[in-house]
N, C-alpha and C positions, 0 to 999 in steps of 0.2 A: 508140726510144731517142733516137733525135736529135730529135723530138721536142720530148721531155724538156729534152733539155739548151738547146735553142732557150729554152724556156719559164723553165727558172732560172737565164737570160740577165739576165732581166727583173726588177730587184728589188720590182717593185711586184705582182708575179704571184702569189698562192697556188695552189699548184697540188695537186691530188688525184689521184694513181693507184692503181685499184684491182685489183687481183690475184685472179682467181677461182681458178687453181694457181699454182704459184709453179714454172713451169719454168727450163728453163736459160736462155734469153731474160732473166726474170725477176731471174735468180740476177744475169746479167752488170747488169741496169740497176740494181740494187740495191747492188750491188758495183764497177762502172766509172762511173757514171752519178753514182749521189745517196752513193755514200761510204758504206754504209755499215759498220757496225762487225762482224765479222765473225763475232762472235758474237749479232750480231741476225740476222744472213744465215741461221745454222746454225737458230736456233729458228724462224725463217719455213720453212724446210724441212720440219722434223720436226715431230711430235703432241706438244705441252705438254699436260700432263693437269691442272695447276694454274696457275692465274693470275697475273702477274708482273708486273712493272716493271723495267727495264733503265737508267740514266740514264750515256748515253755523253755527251762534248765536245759536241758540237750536233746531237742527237736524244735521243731517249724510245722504248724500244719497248715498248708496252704489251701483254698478254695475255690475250683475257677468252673466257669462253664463254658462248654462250646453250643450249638446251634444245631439243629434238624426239624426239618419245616415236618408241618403237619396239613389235616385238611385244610382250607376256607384260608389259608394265609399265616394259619397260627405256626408259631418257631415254639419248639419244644427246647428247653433248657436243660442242657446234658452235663450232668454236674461229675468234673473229675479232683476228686481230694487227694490232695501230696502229702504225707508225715515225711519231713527226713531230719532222718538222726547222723549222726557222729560218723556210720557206718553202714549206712542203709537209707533205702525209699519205700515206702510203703505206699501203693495206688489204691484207693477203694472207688467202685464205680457209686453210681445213685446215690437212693432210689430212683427207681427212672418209672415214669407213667407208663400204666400198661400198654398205653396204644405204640409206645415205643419198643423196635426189635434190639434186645438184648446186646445182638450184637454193633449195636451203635456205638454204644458207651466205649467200647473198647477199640475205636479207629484209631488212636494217636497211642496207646498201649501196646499194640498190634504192628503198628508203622514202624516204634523204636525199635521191639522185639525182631524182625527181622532183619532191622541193621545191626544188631549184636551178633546174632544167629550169620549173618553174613560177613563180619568181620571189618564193617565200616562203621560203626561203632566202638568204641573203645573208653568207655569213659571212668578214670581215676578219681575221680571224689564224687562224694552224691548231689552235691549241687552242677557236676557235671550230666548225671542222668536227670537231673530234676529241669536241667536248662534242654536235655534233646525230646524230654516230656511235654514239657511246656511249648515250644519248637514249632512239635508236633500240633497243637492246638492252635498255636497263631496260622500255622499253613489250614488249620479248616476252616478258620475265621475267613481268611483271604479267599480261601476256594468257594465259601458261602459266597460271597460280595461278587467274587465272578460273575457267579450264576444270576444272584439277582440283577447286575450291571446288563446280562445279557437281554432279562426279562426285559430290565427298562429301556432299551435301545430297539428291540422289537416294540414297546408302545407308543417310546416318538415316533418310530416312523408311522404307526397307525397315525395316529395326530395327527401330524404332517399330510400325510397321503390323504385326510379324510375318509378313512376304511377302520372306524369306530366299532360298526355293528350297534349294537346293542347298550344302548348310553347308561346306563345300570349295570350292566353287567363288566362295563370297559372301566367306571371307575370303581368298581370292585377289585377288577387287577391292577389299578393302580395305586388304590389305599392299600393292599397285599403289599406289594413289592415294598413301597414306604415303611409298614409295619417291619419287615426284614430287615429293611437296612438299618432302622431304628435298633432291632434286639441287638443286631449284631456289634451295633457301635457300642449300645450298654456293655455287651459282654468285650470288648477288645476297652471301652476307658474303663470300665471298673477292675478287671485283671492288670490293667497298667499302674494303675493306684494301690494297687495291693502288693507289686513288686516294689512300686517305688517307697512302701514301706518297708521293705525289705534292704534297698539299698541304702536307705537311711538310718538302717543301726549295721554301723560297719562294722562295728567289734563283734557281730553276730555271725559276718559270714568272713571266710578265708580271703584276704586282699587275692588272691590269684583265681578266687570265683568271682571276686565283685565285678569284674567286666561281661560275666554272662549274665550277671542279675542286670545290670545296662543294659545289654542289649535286648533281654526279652522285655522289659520295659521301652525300649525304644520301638520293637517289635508290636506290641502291642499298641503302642501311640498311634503309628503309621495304619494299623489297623482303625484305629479311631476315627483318623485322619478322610482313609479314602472312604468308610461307610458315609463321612458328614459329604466328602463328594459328590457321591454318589445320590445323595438324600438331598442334597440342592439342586444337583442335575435334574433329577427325577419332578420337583419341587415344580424348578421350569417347566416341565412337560405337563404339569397338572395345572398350571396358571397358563399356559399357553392354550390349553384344552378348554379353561374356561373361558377364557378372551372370546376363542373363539366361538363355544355358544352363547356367550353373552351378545357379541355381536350378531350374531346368526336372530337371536331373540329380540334383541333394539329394530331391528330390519323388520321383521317380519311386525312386531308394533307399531311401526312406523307405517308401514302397508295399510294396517288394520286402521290405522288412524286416516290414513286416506281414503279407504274406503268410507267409513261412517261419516270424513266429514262430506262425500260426495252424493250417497245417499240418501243419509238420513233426512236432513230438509226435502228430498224429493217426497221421501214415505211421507212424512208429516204432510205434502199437500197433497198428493193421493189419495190418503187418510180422508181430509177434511172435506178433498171435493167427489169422494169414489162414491159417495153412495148418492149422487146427482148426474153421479154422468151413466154407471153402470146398472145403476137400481133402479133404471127407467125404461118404461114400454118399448122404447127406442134409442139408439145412441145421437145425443144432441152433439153434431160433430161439429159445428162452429165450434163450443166451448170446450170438445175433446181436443180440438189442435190447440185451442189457444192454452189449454194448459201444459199441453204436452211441451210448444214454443217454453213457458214457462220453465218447463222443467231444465231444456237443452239449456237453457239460458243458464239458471243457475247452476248445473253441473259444468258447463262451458267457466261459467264466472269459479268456483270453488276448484276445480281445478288449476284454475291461471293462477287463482292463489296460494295452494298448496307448491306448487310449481317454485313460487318467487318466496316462498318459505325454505326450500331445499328440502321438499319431503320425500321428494322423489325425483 
């Protein structure tokens, strides 16, 4: 903490601290330290489950999530908070669910930080660092979408090819994939909505930042964009999958219905006449051909008509 306060001594210093918990350390330099507003204090705390904008006297606390799948399909919601002040950004991670490694939260913190440390970074005002933060997020948003684009082009081709497997368990992997594309578009339009409350109070940010608040909102559109792609595409492949068991299913009803109606009338006179022809001392074969004649007869006739139906 002293630190800190040494560093926004200095007006010419932008300064970045970044928070992988937000403990009570945390709480005091967020609160003694950089001022802040004590209802940004409370949502660095706690799980926001939706994306937000805060616009206090001299800071922003922004709220976004990225994406990390879990078992059975489920996308775990990786919550990264921005404070930036006059002179600074402050990153807090979580809470993140325990079945999540720690070091999730910190993929787009980790990515900047290296390109400072490497000297392809350079950024002069803090909505400069807050735009190669944010950046960072939209590229894991895209890189999720990859991956699932990839899933879903390995299921059409199952469809297609007829190499399903397991009819339960295929459209398991296909309400998954859907599930994914879905989080992810929520998280790319709701973090677009929330910049583009940003760019709409321009007397809040410096005319020479308002083009990066643009483009992470454009950034994040495009992200909206290809997930609804992707989730139509996919769409198709689930309505194509049913077509075709539904057709698969009409056929083979249509079968079952030629069979009973070829049948059944036969059972019915077997039925009527089996215990006179079978249930006797001897087989009376006069009336065993003639019924049997009967029978060719109407399987011969109920075919011809099934036939001139188009049942088969």
């Amino acid at each position: 903490m002293s630190e800190v306060e040494a560093l926004l001594r200095d007006p010419g210093t932008l300064l970045w601290v970044d928070i992988p918990e937000c403990s009570a350390e945390a709480v005091a330099l967020l609160t003694d330290v950089l001022e802040c507003h004590p209802l940004a204090v409370r949502d660095c705390l706690q799980r926001n489950r939706v994306p937000r904008v805060r616009i206090y006297d001299h800071q922003q606390l922004l709220i976004l999530h990225g994406p990390e799948r879990g078992p059975s399909g489920h996308v775990h919601y990786i919550e990264l908070d921005q404070i930036i002040g006059d002179q600074y950004v402050v990153t807090v991670h979580g809470p993140l669910n325990p079945a999540v490694d720690p070091q999730v939260a910190l993929r787009e913190t980790e990515a900047v930080r290296r390109r400072l440390e490497s000297g392809r970074l350079r950024p002069g005002t803090p909505y400069e660092l807050s735009y190669a933060i944010s950046s960072a997020l939209a590229h894991t948003l895209e890189s999720f979408i990859e991956e699932l684009t990839r899933e879903v082009w390995l299921l059409e081709q199952r469809v297609t090819g007829g190499h399903m497997g397991n009819p339960e368990e295929f459209l398991e992997e296909l309400f998954q994939a859907r599930h994914g594309l879905l989080a992810v578009r929520t998280m790319g339009g709701l973090g677009a909505e929330v910049y583009g409350r940003i760019a709409a109070l321009e007397k809040r940010v410096a005319p020479h930042d308002l083009p990066l608040v643009a483009d992470i909102v454009d950034q994040l559109t495009r992200i909206r964009a290809l997930a609804d792609g992707e989730r139509e595409y996919l769409q198709g492949v689930i309505e194509f999958y049913r077509a075709r068991a539904e057709t698969k299913m009409t056929i083979a009803a249509e079968r079952l219905a030629v069979i009973a109606v070829v049948t059944l009338p036969i059972t019915a006179l077997s039925s009527i006449y089996g215990m006179n022809i079978i249930v006797n001392e001897h087989t009376q074969l006069p009336q065993l051909l003639a019924v049997l004649t009967v029978m060719v007869i109407m399987s011969a006739s109920l075919l011809t008509w099934a036939k001139r139906r188009g049942w088969w």
